[in-house]
C-alpha positions as CSV (number, residue, x, y, z in Angstrom):
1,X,0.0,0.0,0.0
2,X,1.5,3.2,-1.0
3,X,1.6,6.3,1.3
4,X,-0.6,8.3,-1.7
5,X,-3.0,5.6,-1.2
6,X,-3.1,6.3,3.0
7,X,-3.6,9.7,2.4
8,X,-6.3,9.7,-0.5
9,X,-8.1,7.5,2.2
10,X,-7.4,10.4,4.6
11,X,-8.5,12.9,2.5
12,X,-12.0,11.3,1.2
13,X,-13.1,10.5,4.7
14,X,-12.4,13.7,6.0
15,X,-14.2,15.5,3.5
16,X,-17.5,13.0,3.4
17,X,-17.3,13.4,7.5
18,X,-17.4,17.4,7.0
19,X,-19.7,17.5,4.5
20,X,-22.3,15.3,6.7
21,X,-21.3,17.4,9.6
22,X,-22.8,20.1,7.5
23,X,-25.5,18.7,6.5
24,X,-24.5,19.3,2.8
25,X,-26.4,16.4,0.5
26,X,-24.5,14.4,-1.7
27,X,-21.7,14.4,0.7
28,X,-20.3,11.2,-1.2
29,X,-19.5,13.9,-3.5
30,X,-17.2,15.9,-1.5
31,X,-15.0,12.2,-1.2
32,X,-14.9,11.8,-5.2
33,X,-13.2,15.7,-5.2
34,X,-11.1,14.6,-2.3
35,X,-9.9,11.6,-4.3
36,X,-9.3,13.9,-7.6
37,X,-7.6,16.5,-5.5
38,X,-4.5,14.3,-3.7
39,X,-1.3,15.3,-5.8
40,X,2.3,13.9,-4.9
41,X,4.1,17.0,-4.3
42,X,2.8,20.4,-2.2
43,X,3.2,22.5,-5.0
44,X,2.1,20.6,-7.9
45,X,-0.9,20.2,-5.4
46,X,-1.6,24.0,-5.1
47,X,-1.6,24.2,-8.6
48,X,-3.8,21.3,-9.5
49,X,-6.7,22.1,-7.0
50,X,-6.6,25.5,-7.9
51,X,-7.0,24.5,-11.5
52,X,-9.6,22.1,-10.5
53,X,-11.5,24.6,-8.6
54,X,-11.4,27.5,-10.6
55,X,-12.3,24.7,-13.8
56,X,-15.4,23.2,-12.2
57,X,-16.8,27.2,-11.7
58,X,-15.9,27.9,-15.4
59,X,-17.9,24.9,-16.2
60,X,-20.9,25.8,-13.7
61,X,-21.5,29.0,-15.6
62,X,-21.6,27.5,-18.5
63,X,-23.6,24.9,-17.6
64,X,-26.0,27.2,-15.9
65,X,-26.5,28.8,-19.1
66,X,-27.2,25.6,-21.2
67,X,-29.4,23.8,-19.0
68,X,-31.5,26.8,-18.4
69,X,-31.2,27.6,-22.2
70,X,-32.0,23.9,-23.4
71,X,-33.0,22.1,-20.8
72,X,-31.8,18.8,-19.1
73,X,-31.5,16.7,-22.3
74,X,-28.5,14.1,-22.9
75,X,-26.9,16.2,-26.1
76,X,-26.6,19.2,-23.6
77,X,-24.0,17.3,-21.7
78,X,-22.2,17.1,-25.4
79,X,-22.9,20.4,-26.0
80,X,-21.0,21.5,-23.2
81,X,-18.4,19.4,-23.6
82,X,-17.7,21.5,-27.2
83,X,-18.3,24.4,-25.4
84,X,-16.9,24.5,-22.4
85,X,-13.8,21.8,-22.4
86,X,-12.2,24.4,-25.1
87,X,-12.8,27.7,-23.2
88,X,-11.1,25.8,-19.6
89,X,-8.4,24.9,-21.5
90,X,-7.7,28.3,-23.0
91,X,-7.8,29.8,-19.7
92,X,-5.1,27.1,-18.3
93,X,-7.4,24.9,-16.1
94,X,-6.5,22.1,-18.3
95,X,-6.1,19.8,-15.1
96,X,-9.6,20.6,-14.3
97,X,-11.7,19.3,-16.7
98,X,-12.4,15.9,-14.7
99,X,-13.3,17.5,-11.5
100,X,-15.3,20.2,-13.4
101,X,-17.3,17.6,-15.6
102,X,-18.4,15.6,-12.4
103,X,-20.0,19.1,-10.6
104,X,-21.7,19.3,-14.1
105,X,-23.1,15.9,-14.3
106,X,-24.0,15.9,-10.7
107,X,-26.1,19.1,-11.5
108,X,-27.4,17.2,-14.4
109,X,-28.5,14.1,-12.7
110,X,-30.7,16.9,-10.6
111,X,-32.8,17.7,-13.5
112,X,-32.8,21.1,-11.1
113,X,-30.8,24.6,-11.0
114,X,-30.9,27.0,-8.9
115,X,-29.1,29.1,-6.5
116,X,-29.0,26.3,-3.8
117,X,-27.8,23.8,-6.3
118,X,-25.1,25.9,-7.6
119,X,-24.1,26.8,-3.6
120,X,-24.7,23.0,-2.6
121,X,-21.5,22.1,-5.6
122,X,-19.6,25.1,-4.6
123,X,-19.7,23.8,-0.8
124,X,-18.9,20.2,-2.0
125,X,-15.9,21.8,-4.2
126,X,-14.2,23.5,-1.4
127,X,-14.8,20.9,1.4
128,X,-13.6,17.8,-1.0
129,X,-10.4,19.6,-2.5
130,X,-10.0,21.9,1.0
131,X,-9.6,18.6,2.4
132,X,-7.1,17.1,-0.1
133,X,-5.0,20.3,-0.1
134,X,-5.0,19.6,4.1
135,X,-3.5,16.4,3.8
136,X,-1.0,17.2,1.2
137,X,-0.2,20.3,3.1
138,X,0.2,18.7,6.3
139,X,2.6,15.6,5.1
140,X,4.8,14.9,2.5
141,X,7.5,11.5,3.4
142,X,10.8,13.2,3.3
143,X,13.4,12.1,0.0
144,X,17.0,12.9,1.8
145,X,17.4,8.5,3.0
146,X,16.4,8.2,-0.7
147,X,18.4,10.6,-2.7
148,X,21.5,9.7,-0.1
149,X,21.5,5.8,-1.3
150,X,21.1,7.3,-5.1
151,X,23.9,9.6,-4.6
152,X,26.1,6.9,-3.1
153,X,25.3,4.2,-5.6
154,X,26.0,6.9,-8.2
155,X,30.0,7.3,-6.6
156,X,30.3,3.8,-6.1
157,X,29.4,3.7,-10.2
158,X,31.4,6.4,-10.8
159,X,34.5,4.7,-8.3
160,X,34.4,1.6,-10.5
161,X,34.1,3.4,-14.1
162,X,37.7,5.0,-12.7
163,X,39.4,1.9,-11.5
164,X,38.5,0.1,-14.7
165,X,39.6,3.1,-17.2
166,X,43.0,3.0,-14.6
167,X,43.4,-0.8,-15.6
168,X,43.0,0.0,-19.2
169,X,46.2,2.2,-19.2
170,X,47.9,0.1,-17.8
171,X,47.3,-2.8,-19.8
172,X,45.8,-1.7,-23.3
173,X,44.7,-5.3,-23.5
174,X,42.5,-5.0,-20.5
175,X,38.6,-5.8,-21.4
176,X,36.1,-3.7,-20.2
177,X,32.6,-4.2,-21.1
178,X,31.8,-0.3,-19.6
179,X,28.3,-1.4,-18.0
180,X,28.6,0.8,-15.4
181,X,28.2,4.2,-17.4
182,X,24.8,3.0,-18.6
183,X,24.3,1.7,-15.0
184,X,25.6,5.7,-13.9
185,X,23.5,7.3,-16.4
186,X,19.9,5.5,-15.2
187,X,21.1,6.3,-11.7
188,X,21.7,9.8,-12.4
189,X,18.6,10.7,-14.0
190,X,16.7,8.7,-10.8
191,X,18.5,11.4,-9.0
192,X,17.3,14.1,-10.7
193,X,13.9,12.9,-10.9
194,X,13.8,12.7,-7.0
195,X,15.4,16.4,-6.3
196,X,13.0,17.8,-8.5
197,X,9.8,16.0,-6.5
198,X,11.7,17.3,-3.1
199,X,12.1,20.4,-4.6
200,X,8.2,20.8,-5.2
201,X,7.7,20.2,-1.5
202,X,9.5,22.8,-0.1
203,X,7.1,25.2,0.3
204,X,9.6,28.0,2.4
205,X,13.3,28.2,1.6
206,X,13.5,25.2,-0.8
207,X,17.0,24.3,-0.6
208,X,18.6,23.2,-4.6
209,X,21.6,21.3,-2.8
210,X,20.1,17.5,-4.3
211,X,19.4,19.1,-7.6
212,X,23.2,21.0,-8.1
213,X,24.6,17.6,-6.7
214,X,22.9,15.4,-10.0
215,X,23.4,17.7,-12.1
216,X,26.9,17.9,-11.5
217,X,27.5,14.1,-11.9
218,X,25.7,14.6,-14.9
219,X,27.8,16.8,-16.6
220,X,30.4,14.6,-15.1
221,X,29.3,11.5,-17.2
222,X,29.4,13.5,-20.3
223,X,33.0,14.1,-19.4
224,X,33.8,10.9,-18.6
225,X,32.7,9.4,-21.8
226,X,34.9,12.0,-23.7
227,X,38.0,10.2,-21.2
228,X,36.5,6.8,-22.6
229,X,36.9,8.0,-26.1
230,X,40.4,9.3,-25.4
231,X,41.7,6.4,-23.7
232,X,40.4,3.8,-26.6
233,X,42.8,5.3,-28.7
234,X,45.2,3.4,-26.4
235,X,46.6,0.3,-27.9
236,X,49.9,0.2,-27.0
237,X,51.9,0.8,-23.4
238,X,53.2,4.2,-22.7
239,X,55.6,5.3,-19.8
240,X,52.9,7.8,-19.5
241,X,49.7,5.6,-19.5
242,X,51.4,4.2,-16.5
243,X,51.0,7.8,-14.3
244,X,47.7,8.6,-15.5
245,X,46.2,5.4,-14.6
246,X,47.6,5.8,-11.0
247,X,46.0,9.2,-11.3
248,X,42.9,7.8,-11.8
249,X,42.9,5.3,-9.2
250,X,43.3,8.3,-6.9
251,X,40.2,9.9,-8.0
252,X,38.6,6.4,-7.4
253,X,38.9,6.6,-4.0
254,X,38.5,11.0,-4.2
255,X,34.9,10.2,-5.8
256,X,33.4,8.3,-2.6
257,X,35.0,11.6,-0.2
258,X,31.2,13.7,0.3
259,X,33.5,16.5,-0.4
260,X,36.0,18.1,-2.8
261,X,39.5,17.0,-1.7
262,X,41.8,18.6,-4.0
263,X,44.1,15.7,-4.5
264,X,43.5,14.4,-7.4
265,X,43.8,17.7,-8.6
266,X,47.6,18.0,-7.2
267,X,48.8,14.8,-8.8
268,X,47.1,16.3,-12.0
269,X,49.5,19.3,-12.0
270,X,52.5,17.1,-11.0
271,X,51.6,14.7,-14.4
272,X,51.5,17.4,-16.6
273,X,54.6,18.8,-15.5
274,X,56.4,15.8,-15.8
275,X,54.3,15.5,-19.1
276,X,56.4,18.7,-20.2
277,X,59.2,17.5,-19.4
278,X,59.7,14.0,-21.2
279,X,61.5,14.2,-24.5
280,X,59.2,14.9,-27.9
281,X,57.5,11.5,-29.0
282,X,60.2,9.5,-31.5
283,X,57.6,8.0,-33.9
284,X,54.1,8.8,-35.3
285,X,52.5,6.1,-33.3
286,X,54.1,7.2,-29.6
287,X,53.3,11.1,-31.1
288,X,49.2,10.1,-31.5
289,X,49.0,7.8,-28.2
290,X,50.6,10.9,-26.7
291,X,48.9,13.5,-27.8
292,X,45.6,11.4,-26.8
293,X,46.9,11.2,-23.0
294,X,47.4,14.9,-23.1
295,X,44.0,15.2,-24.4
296,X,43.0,13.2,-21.5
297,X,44.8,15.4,-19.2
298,X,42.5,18.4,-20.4
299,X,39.3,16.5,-20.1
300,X,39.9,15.4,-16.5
301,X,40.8,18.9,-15.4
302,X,37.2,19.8,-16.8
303,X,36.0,17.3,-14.8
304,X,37.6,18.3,-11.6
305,X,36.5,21.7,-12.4
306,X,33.3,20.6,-12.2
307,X,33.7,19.1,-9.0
308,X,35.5,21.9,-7.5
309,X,32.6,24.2,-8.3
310,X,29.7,21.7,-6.9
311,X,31.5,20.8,-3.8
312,X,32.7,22.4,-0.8
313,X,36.5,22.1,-0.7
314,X,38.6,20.7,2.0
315,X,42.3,21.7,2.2
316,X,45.1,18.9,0.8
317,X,47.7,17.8,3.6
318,X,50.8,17.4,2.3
């Protein structure tokens, strides 16, 4: 049983219990809104019953003005369906139309309509979607246990895509199936599905931390996938494959740190200077497998850039 489900239960027997208490009839009715009403984020609630609300008054008026024009005859109800459906729409109560169509019908099924009619569905409107606003107001289960496992099974990803493209320098014979990317790529976009949803239920101060951490890894893959192209290129040892690839074991372990640590960074700069100065390549071959690592270089200093800017830094002991 779902928690939506607990709180749709919630939600339609408060509003049948408050809508008896009033003595309202058809306080079934008030349940059915209640039902239509529960939303799975605060804000996308407020939105919704406001469009519902504001759709099933549109349609009132115009269903005051057909009935009492053409009486309660079945091809009203399609009249106003070509009448009215258009004109909610164009006034952006699109998610309305539903809970607008059953006040209608429930006026239909009356044969009757007057101004205690049109009160009575106006009373049942704000008690059954008042109610469903309550309970998605009051409670929403918090995401942080959630997005914490996603953003550690996304690093633990992200730890093995390192080790394994730190095995393939080292050994361009190594064979890597690179699973885990894919594996990353549905995790990441999990993650950003759920920081948006938490996102919609902060109501005051909504805090963007979950959101600026997915989208960071994100941008991350892309870069790593550059690094996979780079490294393919790879297919014969190089004195300098060898410090890259311990290099990259580093940031395997950097990756699970919760925070920027700055040392893959350092060993970066140390590469490249040793980088500049190693003799000039001899042949064409070591010249292109060289030119690739350097490439390489560039693309993981992007990547820590990102980093750096997404994560709060932590000085590097020496």
């Amino acid at each position: 049983m779902g928690f939506r489900t607990i709180k749709t239960a919630i939600a339609a027997l408060m509003a049948v219990l408050i809508a008896e208490g009033f003595g309202i009839h058809g306080a079934t009715s008030a349940g059915l809104l209640a039902i239509l009403g529960v939303d799975v984020t605060r804000k996308r609630s407020l939105r919704t019953i406001s469009a519902r609300f504001f759709a099933s008054v549109v349609g009132l008026l115009f269903a005051c003005v057909l009935f009492v024009v053409f009486g309660f005859h079945d091809w009203v109800l399609a009249l106003y369906i070509l009448t009215a459906f258009p004109v909610i729409v164009r006034v952006g109560f699109k998610e309305g139309i539903v809970t607008g169509s059953v006040v209608v019908f429930r006026v239909f099924s009356g044969g009757v309509i007057d101004m205690e009619v049109l009160l009575t569905q106006l009373a049942l409107l704000v008690i059954g979607l008042g109610s469903a606003m309550i309970v998605n107001l009051a409670y929403m289960p918090g995401s942080d246990n959630t997005m914490q496992q996603i953003r550690q099974e996304v690093d633990r990803t992200f730890s093995i895509i390192f080790r394994n493209m730190a095995n393939t320098l080292r050994s361009p014979a190594y064979i890597w199936d690179g699973k885990e990317v894919i594996e990353a790529n549905s995790v990441i976009a999990k993650g950003v599905t759920e920081a948006g949803r938490s996102l919609e239920n902060q109501m005051l101060r909504p805090q963007e931390g979950w959101n600026v951490y997915f989208y960071m890894r994100k941008e991350q893959l892309d870069s790593i996938q550059n690094m996979m192209q780079l490294i393919a290129q790879m297919y014969q040892h190089m004195p300098q494959a060898k410090l890259l690839a311990e290099l990259f074991d580093q940031l395997s372990n950097d990756v699970l740190a919760g925070h920027y640590t700055g040392q893959t960074e350092k060993l970066l700069e140390q590469v490249r200077e040793e980088f500049k100065a190693m003799e000039l390549p001899a042949t064409r071959e070591e010249f292109e497998i060289r030119s690739a690592l350097l490439q390489l270089t560039h693309e993981l200093h992007q990547y820590l850039k990102i980093a750096k800017k997404d994560k709060a830094p932590t000085p590097v002991k020496n």
